[in-house]
C-alpha positions in Angstrom: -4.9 -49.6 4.6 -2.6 -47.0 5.5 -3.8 -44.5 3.4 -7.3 -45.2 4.0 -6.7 -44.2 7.6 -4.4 -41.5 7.1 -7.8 -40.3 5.4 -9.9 -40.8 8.1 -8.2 -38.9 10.4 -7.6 -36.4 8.0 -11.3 -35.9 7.9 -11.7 -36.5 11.9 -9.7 -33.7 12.2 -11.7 -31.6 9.9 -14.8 -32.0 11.4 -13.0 -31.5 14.9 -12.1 -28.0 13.5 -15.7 -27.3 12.3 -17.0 -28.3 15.9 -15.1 -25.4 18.2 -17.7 -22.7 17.9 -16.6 -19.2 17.7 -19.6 -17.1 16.8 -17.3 -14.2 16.2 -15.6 -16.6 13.7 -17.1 -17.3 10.0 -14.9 -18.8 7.4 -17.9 -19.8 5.4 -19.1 -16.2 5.1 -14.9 -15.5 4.6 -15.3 -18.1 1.4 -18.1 -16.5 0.0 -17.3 -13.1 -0.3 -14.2 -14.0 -1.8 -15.3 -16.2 -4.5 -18.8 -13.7 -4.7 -16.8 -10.4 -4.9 -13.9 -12.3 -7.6 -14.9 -11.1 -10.5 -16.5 -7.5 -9.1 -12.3 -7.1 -7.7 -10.9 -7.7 -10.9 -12.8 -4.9 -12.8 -12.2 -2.4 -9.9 -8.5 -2.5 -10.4 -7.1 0.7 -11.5 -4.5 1.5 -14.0 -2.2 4.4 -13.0 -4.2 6.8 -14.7 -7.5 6.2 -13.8 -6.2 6.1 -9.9 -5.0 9.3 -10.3 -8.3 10.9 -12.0 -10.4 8.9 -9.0 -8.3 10.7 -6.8 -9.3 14.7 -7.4 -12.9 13.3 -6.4 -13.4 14.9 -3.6 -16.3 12.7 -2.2 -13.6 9.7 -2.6 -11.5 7.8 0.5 -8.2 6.7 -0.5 -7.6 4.6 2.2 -3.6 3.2 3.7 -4.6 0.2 5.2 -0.5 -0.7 6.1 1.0 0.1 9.3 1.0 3.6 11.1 4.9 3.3 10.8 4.5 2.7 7.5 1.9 5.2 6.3 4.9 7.8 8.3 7.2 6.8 6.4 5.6 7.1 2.8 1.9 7.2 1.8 -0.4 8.7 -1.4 -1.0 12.0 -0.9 -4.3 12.9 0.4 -4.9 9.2 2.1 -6.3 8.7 5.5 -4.6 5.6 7.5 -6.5 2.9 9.0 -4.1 0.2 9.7 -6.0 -3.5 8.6 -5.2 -4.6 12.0 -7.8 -1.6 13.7 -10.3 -2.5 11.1 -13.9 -2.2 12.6 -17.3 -1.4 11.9 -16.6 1.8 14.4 -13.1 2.5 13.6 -14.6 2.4 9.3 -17.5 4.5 10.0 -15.4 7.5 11.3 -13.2 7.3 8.1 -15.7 6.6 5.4 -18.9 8.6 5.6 -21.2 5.8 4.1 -21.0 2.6 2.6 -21.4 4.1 -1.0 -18.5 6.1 -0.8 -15.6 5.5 -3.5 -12.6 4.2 -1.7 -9.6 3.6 -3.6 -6.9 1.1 -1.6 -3.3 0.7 -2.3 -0.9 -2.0 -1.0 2.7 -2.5 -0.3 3.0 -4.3 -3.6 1.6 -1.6 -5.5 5.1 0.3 -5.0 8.9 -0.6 -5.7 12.0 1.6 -5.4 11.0 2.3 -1.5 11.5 -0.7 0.8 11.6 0.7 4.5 8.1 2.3 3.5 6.6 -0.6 0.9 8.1 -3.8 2.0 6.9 -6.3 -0.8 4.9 -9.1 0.7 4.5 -12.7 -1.2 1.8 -12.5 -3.9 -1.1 -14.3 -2.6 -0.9 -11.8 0.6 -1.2 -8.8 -0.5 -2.7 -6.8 1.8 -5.0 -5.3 -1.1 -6.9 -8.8 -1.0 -7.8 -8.9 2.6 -8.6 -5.0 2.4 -11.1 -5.4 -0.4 -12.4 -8.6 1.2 -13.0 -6.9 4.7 -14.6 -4.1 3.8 -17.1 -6.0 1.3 -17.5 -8.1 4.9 -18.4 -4.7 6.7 -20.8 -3.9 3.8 -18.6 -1.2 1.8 -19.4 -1.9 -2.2 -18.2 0.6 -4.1 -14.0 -0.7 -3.5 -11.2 0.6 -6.0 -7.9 -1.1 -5.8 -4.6 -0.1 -7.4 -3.6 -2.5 -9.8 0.2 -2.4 -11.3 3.5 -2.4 -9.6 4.6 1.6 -10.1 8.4 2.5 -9.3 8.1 6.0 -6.6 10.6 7.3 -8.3 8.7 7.8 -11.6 4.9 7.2 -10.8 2.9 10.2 -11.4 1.5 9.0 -8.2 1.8 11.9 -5.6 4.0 10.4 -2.1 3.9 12.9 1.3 5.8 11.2 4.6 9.2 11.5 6.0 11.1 9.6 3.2 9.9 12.4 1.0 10.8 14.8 3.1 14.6 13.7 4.0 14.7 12.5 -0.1 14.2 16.5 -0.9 16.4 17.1 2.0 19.5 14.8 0.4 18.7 16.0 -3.0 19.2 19.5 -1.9 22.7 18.6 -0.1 23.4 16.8 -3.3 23.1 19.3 -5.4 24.5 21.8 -3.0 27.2 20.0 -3.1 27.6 19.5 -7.1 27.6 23.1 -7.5 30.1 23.7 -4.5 32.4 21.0 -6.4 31.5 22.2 -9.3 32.9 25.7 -8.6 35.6 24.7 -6.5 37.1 23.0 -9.7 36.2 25.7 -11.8 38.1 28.3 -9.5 40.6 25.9 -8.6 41.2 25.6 -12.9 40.8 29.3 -13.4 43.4 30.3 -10.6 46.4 28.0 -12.1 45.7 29.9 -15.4 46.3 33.0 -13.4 49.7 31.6 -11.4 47.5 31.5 -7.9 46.6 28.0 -6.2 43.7 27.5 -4.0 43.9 24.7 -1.8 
């Protein structure tokens, strides 16, 4: 008995949920897409390679749909930012020409080795899934995602952003500093041959 009305309200409250009307709202149209586009998504993921050839199109959109903080920080080279959040039929239009255009997407989980700038998020919300979703819903068709997990320290991937900037920057100190250790020991060595200390 119990569980036959632990049921019933379960289902009540189902039905409840279907009856608040929100035109701007469609979870049915959500459902289809998804399970229409599921096969289509699968065999427009990229490998490494082929991203990288799609990429000297130059008719194609890679498009950074992560946080303008984020993009900042570290984003493909060439990409234009749209966070997912300011996604609209306006705010697409003005960074896709048409809804043929080849747009290639990348995610946070696409990307390892660079947390501040690539956060990983669980699995099953990855933001490539509700990119590719959303702009199928806005009537884009001809979607590209990145499919492996590439380390930005050896991709062949091309990064621009301010943690590629200040990474050249520390490399340079780094190796400035090498070769002024690297020196300084030498001299300091070569001077005790000589009798002389350097301190």
């Amino acid at each position: 008995m119990k569980t036959l009305l632990a049921f019933l309200l379960m289902v009540s409250s189902v039905m409840a949920a279907d009856q608040i009307p929100n035109r701007l709202i469609d979870y049915a149209g959500f459902k289809k897409i998804v399970l229409d586009s599921a096969f289509e998504q699968e065999t427009h993921r990229l490998t490494e390679r082929q991203f990288i050839e799609a990429m000297l199109d130059k008719n194609v959109v890679v498009l950074d749909a992560r946080s303008a903080s984020k993009y900042a920080l570290r984003h493909v080279k060439g990409a234009v930012n749209l966070p997912f959040t300011d996604f609209t039929a306006d705010t697409l239009a003005q960074v896709i020409p048409s809804k043929t255009t080849k747009i290639l997407i990348y995610c946070n989980n696409n990307f390892e080795s660079s947390p501040a700038a690539f956060p990983a998020k669980a699995a099953a919300a990855s933001l490539n899934l509700s990119t590719y979703t959303s702009l199928r819903a806005y009537g884009y068709k001809n979607i590209f995602e990145l499919g492996p997990l590439l380390n930005v320290d050896k991709t062949s991937i091309p990064f621009e952003g301010s943690e590629e900037g200040l990474k050249s920057k520390e490399l340079n100190r780094y190796i400035g500093r090498k070769m002024f250790d690297a020196q300084g020991a030498f001299s300091h060595r070569s001077s005790k041959k000589s009798g002389l200390i350097w301190s």
